[in-house]
PyMOL Python script that loads the backbone (N, CA, C, O; Angstrom):
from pymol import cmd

cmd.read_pdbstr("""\
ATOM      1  N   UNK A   1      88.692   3.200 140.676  1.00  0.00           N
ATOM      2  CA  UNK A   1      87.830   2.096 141.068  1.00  0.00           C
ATOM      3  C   UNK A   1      87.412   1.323 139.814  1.00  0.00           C
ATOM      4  O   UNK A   1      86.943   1.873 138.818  1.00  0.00           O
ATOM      5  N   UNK A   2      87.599   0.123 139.927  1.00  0.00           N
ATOM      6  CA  UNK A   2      87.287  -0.566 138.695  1.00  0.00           C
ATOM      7  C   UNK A   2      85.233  -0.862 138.762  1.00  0.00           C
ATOM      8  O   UNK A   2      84.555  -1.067 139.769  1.00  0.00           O
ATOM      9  N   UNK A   3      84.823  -0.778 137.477  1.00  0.00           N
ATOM     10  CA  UNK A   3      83.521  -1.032 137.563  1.00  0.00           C
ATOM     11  C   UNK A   3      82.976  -2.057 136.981  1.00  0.00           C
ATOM     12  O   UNK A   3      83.629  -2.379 135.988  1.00  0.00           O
ATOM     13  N   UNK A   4      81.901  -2.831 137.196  1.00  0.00           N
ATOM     14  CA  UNK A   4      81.094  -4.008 135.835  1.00  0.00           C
ATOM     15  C   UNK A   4      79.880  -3.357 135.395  1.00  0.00           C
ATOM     16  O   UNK A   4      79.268  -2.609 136.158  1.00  0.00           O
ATOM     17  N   UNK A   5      79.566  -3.545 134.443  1.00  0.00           N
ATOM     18  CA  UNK A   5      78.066  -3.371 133.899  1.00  0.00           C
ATOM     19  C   UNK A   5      77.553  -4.526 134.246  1.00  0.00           C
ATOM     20  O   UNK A   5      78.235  -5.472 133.851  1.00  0.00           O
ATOM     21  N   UNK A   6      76.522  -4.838 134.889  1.00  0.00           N
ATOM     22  CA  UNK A   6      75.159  -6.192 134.986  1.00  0.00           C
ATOM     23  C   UNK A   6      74.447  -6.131 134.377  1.00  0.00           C
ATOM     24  O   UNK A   6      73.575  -5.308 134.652  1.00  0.00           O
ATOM     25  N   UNK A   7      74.314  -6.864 133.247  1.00  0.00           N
ATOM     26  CA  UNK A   7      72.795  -6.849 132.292  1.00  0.00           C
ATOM     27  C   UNK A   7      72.063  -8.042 132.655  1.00  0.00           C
ATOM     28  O   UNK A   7      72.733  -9.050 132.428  1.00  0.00           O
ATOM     29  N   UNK A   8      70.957  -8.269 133.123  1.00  0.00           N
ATOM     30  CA  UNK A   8      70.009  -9.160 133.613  1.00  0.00           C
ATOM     31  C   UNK A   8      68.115  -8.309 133.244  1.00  0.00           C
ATOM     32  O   UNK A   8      67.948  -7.173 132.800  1.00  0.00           O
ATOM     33  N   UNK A   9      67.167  -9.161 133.557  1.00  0.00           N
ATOM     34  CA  UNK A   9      66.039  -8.974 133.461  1.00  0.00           C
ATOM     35  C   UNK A   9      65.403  -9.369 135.347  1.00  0.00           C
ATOM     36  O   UNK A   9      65.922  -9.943 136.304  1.00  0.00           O
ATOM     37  N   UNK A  10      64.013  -8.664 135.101  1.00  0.00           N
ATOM     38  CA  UNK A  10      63.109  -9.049 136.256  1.00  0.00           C
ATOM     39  C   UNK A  10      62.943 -10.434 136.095  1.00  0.00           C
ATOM     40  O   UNK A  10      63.221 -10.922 134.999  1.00  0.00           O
ATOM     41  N   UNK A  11      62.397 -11.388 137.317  1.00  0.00           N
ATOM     42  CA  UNK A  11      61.736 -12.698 136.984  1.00  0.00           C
ATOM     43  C   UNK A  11      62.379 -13.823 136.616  1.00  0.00           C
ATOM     44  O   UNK A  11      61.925 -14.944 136.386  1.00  0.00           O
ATOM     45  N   UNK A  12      64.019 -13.211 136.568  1.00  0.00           N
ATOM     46  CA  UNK A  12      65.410 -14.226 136.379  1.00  0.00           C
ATOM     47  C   UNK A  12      65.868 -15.275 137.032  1.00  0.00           C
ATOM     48  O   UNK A  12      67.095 -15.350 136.961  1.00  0.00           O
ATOM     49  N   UNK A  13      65.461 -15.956 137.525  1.00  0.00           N
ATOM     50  CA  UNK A  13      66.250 -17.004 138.671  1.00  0.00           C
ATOM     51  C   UNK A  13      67.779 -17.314 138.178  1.00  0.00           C
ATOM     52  O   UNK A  13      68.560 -17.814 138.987  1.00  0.00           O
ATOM     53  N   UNK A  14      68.135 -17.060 137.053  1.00  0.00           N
ATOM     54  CA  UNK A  14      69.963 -17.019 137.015  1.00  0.00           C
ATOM     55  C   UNK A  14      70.355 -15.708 137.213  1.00  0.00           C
ATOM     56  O   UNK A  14      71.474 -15.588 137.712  1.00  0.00           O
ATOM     57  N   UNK A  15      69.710 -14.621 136.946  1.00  0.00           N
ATOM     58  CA  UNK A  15      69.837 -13.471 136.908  1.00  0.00           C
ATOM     59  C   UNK A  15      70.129 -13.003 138.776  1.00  0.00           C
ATOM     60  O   UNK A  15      70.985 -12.291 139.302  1.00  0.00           O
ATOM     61  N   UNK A  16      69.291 -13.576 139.188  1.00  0.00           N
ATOM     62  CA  UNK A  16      69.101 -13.299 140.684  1.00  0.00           C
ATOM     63  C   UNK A  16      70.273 -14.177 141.015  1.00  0.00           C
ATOM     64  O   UNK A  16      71.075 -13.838 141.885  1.00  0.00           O
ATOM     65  N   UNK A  17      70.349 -14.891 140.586  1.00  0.00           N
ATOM     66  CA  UNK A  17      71.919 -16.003 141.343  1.00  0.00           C
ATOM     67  C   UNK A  17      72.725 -15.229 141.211  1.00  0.00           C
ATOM     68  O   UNK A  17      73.042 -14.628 142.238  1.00  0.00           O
ATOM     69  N   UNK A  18      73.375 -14.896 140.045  1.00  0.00           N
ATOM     70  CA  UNK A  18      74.343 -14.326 139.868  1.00  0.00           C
ATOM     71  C   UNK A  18      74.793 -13.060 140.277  1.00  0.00           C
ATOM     72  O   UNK A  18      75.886 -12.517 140.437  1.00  0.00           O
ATOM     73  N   UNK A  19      73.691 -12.780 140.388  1.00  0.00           N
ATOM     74  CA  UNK A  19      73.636 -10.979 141.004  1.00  0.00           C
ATOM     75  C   UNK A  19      73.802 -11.549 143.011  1.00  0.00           C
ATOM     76  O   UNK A  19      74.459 -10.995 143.893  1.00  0.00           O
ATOM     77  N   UNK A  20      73.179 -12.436 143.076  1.00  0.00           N
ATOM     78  CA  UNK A  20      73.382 -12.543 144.545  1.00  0.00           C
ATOM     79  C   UNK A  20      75.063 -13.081 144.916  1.00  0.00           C
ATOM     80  O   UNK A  20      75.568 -12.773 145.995  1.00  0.00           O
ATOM     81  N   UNK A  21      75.739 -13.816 143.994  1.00  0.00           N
ATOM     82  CA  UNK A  21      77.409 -13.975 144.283  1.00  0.00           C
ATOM     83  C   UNK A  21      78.083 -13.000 143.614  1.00  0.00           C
ATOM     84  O   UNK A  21      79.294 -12.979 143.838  1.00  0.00           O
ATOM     85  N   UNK A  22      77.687 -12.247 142.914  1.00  0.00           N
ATOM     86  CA  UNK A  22      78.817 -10.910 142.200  1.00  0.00           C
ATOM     87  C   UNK A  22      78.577  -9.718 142.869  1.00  0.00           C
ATOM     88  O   UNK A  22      79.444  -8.887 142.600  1.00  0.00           O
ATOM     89  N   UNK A  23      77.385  -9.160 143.948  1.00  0.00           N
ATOM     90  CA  UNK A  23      77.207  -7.975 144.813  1.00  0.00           C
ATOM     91  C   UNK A  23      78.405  -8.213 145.873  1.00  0.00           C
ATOM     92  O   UNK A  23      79.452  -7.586 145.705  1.00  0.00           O
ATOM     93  N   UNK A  24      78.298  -8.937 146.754  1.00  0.00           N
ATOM     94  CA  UNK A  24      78.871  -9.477 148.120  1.00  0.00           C
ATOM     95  C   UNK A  24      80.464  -9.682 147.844  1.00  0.00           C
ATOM     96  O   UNK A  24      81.397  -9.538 148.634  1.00  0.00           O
ATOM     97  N   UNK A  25      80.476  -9.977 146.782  1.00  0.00           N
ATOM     98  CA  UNK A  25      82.252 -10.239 146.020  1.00  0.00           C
ATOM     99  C   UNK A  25      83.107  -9.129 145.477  1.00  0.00           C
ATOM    100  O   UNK A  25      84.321  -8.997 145.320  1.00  0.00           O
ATOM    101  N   UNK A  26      81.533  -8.004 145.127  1.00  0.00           N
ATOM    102  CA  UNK A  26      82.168  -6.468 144.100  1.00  0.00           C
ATOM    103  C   UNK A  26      82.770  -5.873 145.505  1.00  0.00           C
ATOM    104  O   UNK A  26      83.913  -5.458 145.699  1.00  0.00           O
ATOM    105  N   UNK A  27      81.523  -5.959 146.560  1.00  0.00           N
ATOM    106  CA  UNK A  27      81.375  -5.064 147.651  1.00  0.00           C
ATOM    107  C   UNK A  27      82.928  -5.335 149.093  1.00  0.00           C
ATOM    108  O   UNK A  27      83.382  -4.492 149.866  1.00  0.00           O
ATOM    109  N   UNK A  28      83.211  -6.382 148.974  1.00  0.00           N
ATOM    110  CA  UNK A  28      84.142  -6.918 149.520  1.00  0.00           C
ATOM    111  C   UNK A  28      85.669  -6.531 148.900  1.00  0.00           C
ATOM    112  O   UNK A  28      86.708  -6.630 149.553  1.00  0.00           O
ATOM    113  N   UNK A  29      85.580  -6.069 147.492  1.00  0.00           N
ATOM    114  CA  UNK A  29      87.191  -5.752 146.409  1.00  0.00           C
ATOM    115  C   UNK A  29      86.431  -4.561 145.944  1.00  0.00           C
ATOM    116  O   UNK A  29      86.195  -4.536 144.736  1.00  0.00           O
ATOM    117  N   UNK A  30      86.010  -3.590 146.649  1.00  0.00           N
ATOM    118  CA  UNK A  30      85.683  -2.488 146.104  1.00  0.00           C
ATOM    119  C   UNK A  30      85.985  -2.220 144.546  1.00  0.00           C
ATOM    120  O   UNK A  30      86.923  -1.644 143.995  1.00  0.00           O
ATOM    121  N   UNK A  31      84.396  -3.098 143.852  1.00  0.00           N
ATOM    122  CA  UNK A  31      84.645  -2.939 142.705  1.00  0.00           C
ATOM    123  C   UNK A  31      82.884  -2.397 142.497  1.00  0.00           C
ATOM    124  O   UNK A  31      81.840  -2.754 143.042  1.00  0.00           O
ATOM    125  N   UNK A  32      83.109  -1.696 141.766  1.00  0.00           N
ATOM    126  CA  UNK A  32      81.347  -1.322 142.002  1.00  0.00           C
ATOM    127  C   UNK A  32      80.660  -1.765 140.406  1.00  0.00           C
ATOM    128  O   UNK A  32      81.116  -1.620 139.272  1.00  0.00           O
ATOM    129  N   UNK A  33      79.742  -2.189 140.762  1.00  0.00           N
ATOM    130  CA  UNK A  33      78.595  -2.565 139.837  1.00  0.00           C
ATOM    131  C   UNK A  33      77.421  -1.969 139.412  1.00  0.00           C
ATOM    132  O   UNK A  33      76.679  -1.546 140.298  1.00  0.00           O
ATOM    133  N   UNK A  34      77.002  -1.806 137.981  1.00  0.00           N
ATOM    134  CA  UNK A  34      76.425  -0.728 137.608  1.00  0.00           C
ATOM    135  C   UNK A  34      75.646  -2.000 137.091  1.00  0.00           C
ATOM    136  O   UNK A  34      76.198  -3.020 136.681  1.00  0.00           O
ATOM    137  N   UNK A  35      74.283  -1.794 137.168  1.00  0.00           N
ATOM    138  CA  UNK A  35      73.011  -2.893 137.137  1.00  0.00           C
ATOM    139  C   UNK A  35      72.310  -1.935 136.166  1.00  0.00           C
ATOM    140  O   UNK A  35      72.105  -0.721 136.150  1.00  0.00           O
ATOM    141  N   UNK A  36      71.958  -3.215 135.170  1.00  0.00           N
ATOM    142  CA  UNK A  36      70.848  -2.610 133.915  1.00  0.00           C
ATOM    143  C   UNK A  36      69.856  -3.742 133.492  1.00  0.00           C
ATOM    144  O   UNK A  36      70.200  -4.919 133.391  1.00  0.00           O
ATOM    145  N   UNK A  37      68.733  -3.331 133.279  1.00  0.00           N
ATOM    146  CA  UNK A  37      68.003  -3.832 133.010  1.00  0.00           C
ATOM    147  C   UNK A  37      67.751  -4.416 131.252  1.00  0.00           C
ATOM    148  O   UNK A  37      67.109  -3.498 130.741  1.00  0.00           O
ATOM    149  N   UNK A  38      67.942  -5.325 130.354  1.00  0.00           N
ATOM    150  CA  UNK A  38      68.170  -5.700 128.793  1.00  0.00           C
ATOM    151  C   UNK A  38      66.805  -5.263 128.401  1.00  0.00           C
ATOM    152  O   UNK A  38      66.769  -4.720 127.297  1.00  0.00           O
ATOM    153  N   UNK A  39      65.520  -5.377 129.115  1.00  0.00           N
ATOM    154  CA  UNK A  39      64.694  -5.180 128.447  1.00  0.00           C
ATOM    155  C   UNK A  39      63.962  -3.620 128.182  1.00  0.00           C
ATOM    156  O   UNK A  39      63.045  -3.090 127.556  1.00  0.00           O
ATOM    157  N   UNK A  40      65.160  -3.288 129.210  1.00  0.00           N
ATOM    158  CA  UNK A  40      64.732  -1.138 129.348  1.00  0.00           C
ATOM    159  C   UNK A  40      65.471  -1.025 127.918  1.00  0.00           C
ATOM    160  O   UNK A  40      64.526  -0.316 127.571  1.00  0.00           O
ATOM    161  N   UNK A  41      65.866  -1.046 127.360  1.00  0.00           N
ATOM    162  CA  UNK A  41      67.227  -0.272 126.626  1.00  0.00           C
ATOM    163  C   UNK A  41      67.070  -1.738 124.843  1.00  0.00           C
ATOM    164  O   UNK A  41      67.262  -2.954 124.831  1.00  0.00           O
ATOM    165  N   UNK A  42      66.780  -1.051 124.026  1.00  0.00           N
ATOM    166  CA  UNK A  42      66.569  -1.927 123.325  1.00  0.00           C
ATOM    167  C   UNK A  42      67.956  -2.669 122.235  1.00  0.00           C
ATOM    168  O   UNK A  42      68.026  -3.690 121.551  1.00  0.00           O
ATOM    169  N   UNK A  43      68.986  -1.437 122.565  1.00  0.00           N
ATOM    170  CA  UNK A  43      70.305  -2.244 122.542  1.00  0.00           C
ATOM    171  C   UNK A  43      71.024  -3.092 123.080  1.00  0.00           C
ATOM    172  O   UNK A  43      71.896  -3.775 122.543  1.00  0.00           O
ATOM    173  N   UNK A  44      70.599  -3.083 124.453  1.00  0.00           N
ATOM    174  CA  UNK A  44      70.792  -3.922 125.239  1.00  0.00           C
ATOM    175  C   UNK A  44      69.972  -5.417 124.777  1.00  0.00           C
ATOM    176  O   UNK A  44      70.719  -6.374 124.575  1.00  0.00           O
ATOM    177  N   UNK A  45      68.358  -5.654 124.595  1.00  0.00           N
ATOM    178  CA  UNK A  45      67.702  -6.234 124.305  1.00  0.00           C
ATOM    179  C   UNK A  45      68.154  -6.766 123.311  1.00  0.00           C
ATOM    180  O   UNK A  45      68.323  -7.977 123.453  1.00  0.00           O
ATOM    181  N   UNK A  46      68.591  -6.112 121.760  1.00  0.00           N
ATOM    182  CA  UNK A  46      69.223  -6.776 121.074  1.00  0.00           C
ATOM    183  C   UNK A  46      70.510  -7.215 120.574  1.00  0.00           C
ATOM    184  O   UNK A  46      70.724  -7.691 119.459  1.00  0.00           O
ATOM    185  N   UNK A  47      71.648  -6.937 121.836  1.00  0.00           N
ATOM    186  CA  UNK A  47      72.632  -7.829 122.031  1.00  0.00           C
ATOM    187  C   UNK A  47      72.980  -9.241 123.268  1.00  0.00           C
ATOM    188  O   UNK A  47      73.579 -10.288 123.021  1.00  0.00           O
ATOM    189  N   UNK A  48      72.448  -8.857 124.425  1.00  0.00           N
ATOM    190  CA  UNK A  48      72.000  -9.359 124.836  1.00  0.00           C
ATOM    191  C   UNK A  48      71.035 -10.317 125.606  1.00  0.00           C
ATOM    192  O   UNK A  48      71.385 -10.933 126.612  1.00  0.00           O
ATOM    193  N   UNK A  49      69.586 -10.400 124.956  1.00  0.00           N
ATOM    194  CA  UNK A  49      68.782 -10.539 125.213  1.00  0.00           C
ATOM    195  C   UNK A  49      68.165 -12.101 125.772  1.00  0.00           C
ATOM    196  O   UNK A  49      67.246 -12.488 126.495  1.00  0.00           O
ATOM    197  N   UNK A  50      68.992 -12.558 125.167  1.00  0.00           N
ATOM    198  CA  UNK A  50      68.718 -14.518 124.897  1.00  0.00           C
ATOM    199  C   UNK A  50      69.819 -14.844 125.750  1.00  0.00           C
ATOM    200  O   UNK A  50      69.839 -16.025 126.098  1.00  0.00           O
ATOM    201  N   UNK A  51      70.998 -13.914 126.303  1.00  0.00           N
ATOM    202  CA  UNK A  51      72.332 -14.341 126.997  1.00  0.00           C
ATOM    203  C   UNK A  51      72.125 -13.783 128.587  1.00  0.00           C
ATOM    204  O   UNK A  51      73.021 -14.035 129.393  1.00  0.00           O
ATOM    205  N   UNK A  52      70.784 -12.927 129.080  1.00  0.00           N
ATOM    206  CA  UNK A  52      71.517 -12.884 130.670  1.00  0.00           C
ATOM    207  C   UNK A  52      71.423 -13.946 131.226  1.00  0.00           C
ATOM    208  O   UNK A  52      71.147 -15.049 130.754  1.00  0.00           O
ATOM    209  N   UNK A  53      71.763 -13.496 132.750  1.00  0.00           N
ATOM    210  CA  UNK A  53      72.482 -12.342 132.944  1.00  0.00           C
ATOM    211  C   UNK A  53      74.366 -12.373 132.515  1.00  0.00           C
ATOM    212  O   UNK A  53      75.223 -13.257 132.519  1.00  0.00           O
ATOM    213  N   UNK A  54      74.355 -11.454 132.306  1.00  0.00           N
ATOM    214  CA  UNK A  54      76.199 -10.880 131.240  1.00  0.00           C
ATOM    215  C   UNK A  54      76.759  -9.614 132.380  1.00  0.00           C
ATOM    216  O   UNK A  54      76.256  -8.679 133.004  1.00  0.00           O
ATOM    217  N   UNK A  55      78.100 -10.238 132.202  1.00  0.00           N
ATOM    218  CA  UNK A  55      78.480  -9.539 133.293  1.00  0.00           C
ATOM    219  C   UNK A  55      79.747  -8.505 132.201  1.00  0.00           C
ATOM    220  O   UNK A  55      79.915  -8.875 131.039  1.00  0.00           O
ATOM    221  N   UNK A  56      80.209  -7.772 132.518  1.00  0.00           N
ATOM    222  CA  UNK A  56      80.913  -6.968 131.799  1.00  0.00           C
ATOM    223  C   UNK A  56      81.991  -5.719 132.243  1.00  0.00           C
ATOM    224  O   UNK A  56      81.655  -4.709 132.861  1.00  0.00           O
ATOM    225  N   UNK A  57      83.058  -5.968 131.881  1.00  0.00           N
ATOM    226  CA  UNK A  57      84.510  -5.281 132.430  1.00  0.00           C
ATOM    227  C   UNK A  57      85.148  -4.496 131.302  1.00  0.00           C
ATOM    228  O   UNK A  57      85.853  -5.021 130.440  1.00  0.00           O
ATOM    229  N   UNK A  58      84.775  -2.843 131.376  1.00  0.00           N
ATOM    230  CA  UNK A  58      85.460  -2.506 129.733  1.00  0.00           C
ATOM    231  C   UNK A  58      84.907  -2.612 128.781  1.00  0.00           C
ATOM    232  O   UNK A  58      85.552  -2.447 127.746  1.00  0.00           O
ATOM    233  N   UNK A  59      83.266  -2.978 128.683  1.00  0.00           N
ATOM    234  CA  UNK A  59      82.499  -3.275 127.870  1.00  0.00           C
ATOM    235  C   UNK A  59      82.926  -4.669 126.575  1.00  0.00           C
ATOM    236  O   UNK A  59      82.860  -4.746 125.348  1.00  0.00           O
ATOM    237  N   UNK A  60      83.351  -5.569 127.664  1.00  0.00           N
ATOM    238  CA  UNK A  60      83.699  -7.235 126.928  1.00  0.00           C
ATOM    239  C   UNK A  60      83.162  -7.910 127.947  1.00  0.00           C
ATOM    240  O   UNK A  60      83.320  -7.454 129.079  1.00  0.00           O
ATOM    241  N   UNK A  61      82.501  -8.996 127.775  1.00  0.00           N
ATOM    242  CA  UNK A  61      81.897 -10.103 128.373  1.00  0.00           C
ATOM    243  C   UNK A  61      82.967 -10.536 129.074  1.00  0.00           C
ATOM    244  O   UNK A  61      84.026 -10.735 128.479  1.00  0.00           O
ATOM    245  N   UNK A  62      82.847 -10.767 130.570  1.00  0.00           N
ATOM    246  CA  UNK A  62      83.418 -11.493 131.186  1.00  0.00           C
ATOM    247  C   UNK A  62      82.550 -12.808 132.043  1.00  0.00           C
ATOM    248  O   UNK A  62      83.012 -13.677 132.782  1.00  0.00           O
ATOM    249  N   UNK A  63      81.259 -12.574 131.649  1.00  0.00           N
ATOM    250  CA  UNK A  63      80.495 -14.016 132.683  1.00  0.00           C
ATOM    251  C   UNK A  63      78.926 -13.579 131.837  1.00  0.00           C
ATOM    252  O   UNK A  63      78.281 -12.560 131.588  1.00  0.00           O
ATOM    253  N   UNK A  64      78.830 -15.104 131.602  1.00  0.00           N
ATOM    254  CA  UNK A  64      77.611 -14.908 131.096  1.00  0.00           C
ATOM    255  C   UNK A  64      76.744 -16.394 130.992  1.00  0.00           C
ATOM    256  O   UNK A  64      77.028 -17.412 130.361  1.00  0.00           O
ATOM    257  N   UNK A  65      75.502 -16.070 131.929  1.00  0.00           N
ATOM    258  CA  UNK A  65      74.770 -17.506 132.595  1.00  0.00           C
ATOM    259  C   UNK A  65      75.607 -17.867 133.938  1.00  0.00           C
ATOM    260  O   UNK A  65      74.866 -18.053 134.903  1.00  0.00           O
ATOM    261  N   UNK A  66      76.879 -17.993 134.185  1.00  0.00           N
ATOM    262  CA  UNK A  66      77.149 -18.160 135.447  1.00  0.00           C
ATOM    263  C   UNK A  66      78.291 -17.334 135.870  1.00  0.00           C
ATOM    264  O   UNK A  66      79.127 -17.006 135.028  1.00  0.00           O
ATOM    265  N   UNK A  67      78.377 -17.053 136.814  1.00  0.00           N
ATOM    266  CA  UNK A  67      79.804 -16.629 137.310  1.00  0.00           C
ATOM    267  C   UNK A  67      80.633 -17.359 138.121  1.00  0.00           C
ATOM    268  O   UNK A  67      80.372 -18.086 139.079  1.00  0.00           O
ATOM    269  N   UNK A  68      82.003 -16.966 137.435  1.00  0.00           N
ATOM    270  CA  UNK A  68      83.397 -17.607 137.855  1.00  0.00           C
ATOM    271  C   UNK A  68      84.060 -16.614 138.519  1.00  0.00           C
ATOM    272  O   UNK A  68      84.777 -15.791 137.949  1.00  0.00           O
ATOM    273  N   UNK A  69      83.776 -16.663 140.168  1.00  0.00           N
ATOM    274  CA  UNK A  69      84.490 -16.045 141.041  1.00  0.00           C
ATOM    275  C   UNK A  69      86.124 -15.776 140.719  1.00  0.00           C
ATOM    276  O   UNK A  69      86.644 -14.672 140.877  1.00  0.00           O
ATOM    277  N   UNK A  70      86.743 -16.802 140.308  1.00  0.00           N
ATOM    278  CA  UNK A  70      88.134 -16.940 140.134  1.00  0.00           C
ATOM    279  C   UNK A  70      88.642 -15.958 139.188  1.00  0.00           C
ATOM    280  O   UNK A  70      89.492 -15.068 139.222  1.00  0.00           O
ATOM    281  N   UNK A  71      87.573 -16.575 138.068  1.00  0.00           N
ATOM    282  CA  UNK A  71      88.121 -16.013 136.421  1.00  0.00           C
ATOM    283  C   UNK A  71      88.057 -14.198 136.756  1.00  0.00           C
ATOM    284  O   UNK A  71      88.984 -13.393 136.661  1.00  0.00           O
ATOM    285  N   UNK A  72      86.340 -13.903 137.245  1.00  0.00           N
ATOM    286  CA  UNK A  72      86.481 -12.841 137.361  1.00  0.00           C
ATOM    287  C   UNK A  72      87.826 -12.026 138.293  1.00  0.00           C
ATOM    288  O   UNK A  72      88.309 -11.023 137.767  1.00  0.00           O
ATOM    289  N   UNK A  73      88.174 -12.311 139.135  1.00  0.00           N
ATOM    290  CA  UNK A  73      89.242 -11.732 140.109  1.00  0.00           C
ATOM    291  C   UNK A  73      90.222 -11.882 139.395  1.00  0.00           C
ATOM    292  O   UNK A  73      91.038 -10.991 139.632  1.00  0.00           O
ATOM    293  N   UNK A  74      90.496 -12.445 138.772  1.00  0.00           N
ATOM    294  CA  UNK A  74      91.737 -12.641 137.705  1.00  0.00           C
ATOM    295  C   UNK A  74      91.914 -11.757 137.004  1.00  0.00           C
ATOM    296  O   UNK A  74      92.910 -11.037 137.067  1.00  0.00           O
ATOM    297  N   UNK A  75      90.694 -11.584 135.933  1.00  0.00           N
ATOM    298  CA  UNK A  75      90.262 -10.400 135.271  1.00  0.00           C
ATOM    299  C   UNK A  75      90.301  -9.465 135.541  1.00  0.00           C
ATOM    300  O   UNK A  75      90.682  -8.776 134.595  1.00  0.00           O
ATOM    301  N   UNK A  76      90.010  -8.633 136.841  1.00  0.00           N
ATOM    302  CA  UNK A  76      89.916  -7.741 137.411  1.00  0.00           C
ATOM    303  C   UNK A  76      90.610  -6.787 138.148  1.00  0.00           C
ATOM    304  O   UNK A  76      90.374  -5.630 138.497  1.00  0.00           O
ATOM    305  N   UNK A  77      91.935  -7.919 138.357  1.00  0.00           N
ATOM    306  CA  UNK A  77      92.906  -7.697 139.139  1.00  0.00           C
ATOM    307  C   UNK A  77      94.288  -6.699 138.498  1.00  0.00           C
ATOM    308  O   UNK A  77      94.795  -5.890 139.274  1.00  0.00           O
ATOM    309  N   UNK A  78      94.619  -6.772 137.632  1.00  0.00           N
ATOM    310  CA  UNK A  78      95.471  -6.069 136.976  1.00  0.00           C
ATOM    311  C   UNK A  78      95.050  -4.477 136.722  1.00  0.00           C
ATOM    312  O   UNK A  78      95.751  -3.468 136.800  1.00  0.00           O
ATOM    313  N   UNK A  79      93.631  -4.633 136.385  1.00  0.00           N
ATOM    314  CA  UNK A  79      93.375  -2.942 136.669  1.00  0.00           C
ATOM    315  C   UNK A  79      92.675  -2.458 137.548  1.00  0.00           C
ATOM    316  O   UNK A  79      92.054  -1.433 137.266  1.00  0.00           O
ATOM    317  N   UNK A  80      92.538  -3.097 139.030  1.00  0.00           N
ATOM    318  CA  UNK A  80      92.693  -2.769 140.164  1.00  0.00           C
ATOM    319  C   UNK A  80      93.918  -2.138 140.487  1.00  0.00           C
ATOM    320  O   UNK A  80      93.943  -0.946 140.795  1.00  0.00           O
ATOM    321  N   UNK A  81      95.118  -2.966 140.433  1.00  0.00           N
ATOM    322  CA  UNK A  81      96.371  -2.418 140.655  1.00  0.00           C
ATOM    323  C   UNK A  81      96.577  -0.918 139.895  1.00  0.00           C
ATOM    324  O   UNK A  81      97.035   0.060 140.486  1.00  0.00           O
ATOM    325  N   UNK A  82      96.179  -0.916 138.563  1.00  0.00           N
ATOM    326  CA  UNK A  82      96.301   0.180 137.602  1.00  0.00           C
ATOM    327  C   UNK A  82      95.811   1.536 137.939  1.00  0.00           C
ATOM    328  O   UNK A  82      96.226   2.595 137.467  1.00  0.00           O
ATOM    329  N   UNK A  83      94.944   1.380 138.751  1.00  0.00           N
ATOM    330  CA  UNK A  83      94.258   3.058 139.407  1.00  0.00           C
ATOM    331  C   UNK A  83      94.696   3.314 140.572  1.00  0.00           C
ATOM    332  O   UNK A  83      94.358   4.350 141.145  1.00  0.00           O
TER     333      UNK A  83
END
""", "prot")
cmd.dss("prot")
cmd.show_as("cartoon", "prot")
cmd.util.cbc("prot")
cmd.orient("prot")
């Protein structure tokens, strides 16, 4: 099963967008999403902190501030096939 990391904060209105079109899209291509909070984790905080919400495949940025339905499935797709 392929997975993403979600790094976003509480109180996000992009954070909440994005999380509301990348759940319904993971959940539909059985891809599961692992949700974190940037400001729990202070590595998180200081790589991403000024950039959520960051979406992440393999631990490399694949969406960050908006998501690209396309790009991501694109991305995603080759090691879907792979497992």
């Amino acid at each position: 099963m392929v997975e993403l990391d979600y790094v976003g904060r509480e109180d996000c209105p992009l954070c909440d967008e994005l999380l509301a079109a990348l759940l319904p899209w993971a959940h539909e291509h059985g891809v599961r999403v692992a949700c974190r909070d940037v400001d729990a984790d202070p590595e998180d905080r200081r790589r991403y902190g000024h950039k959520v919400p960051v979406v992440l495949l393999d631990g490399l940025v694949v969406a960050s501030g908006h998501l690209d339905i396309d790009e991501l499935a694109r991305l995603v797709r080759p090691r879907a096939s792979a497992r």
